[in-house]
C-alpha positions in Angstrom: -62.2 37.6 -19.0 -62.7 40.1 -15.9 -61.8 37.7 -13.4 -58.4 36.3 -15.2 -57.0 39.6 -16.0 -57.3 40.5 -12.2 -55.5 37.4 -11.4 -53.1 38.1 -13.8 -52.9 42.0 -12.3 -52.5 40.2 -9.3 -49.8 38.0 -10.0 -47.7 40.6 -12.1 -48.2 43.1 -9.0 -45.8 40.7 -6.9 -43.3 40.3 -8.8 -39.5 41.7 -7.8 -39.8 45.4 -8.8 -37.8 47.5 -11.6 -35.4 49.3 -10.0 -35.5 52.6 -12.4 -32.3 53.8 -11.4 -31.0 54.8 -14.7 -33.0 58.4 -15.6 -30.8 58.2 -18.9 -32.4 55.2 -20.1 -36.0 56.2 -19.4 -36.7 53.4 -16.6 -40.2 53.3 -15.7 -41.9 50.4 -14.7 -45.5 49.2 -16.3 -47.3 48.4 -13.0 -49.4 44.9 -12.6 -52.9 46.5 -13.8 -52.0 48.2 -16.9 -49.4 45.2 -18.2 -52.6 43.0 -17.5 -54.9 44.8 -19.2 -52.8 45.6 -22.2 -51.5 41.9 -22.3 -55.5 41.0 -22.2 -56.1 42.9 -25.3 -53.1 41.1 -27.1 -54.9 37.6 -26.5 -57.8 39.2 -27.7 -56.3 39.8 -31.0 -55.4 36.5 -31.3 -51.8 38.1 -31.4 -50.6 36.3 -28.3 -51.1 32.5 -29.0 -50.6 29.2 -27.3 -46.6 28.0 -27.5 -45.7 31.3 -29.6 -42.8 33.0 -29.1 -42.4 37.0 -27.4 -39.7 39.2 -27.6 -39.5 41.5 -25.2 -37.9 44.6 -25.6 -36.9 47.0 -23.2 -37.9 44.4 -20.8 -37.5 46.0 -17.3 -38.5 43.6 -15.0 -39.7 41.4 -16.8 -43.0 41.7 -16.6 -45.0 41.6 -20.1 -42.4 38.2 -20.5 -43.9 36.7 -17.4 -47.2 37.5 -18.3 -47.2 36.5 -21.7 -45.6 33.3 -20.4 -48.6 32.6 -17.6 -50.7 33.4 -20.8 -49.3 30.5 -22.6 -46.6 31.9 -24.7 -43.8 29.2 -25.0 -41.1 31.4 -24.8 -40.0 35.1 -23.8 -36.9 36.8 -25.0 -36.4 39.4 -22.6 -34.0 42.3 -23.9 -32.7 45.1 -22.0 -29.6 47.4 -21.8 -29.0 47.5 -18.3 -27.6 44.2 -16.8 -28.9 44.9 -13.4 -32.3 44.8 -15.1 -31.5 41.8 -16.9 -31.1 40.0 -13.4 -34.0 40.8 -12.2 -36.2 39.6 -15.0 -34.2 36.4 -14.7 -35.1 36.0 -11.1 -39.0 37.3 -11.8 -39.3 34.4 -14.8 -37.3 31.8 -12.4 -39.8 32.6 -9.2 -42.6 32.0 -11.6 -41.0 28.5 -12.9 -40.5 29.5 -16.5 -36.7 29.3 -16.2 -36.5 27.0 -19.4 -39.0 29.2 -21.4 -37.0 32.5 -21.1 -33.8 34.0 -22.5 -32.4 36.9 -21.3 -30.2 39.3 -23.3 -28.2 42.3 -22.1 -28.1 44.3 -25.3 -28.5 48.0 -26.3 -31.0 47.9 -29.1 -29.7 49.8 -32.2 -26.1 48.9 -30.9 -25.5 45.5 -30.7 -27.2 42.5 -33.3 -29.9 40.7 -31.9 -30.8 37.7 -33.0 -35.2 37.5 -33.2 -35.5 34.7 -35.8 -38.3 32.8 -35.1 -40.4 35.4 -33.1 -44.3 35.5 -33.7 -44.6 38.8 -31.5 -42.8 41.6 -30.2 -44.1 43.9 -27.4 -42.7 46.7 -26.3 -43.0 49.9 -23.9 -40.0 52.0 -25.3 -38.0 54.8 -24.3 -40.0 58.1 -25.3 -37.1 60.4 -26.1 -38.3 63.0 -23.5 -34.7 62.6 -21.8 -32.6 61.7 -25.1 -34.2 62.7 -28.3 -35.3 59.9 -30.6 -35.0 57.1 -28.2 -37.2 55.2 -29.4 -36.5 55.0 -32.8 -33.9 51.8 -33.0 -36.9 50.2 -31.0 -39.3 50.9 -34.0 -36.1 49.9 -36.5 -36.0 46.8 -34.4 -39.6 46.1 -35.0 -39.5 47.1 -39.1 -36.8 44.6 -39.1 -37.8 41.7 -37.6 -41.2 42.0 -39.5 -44.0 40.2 -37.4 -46.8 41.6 -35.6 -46.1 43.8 -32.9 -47.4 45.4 -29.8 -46.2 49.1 -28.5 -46.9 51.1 -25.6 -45.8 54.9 -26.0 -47.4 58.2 -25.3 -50.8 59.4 -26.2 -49.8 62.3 -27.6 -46.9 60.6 -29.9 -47.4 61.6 -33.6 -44.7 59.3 -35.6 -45.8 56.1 -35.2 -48.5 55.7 -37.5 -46.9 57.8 -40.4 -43.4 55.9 -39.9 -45.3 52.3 -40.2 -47.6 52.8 -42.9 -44.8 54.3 -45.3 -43.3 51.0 -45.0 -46.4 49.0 -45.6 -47.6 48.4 -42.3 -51.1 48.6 -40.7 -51.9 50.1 -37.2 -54.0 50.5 -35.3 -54.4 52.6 -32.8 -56.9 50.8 -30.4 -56.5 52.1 -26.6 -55.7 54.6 -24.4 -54.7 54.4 -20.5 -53.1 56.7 -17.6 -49.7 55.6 -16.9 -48.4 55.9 -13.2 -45.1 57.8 -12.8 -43.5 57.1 -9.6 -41.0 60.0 -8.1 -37.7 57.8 -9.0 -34.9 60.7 -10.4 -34.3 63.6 -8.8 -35.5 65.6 -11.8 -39.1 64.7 -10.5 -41.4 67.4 -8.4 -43.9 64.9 -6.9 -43.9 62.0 -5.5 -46.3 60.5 -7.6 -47.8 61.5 -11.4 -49.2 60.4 -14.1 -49.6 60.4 -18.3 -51.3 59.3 -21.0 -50.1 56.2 -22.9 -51.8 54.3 -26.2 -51.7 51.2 -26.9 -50.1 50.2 -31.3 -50.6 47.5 -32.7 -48.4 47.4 -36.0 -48.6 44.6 -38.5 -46.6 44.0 -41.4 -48.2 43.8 -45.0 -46.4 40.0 -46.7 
């Protein structure tokens, strides 16, 4: 188990960056270890089967699609609002020869209708809301609505999760914790480099 996840860091380290250039949107990037590990711990729930299918939202560079893809998803719906991202997760799932197993959507989740019939699993790293307030939540609508088992990665200290799930019927877990690298992208940064605490959710729907 060890040894594959560090091939996997490995593998997700080299693929074509995010380029985090919209501060608006809350663009950071998940780097190669932590999308690893947490990916592991998906498989380990059985969550992340042979041939199922991932959506992918908020999917930066593409990176939890690719890796749930060398993990033997069958297919990766990779959605994100910026179309610059888009490109690149096209081009990070092409290098890596899963051009027929992805599909890439340039959609603002909450704005435009997305179409997730026939997902098994959703995994997601939201905005937080620290630069618009509430950012995440048509992520978590998303997620309510498409009603299959899903995977989130937020802050530590993030308090509405659990309370908005479970009022709907939903159990979660709460099952990791990790830091979370913050490279100086946007101006409003003060370092070149920082760090914060993320959790890892996993949110399944009661049938």
């Amino acid at each position: 188990m060890v040894r594959a996840q560090k091939k996997l860091a490995i593998a997700l380290s080299n693929l074509a960056p995010h380029p985090c250039e919209n501060a608006e949107l809350e663009q950071y990037s998940i780097d190669g270890e932590l999308a690893a590990r947490w990916l592991m711990d998906i498989v380990a729930f059985g969550d992340l089967r042979e041939g199922c299918t991932v959506a992918d939202l908020g999917c930066g560079n593409g990176i939890l699609s690719v890796g749930a893809l060398l993990l033997g998803a069958g297919k990766a719906i990779a959605v994100d609002a910026d179309s610059s991202v888009v490109d690149v997760a096209k081009s990070n799932l092409k290098g890596e020869g899963f051009w027929q197993q992805g599909e890439w959507i340039h959609a603002t989740i909450g704005d435009d209708e997305i179409n997730l019939s026939g997902v098994d699993l959703v995994i997601t790293n939201p905005p937080w809301g620290r630069q618009k307030e509430k950012a995440d939540r048509p992520f978590l609508q998303e997620i309510l609505d498409c009603r299959v088992t899903a995977h989130i990665l937020h802050s530590a200290s993030a308090t509405h999760i659990e309370p908005l799930f479970t009022s709907a019927g939903w159990d979660v877990e709460k099952y990791g914790e990790a830091d979370f690298v913050l490279p100086a992208n946007y101006s409003h940064h003060t370092s070149t480099q920082d760090k914060t605490r993320v959790a890892f959710w996993r949110l399944t729907p009661n049938s």
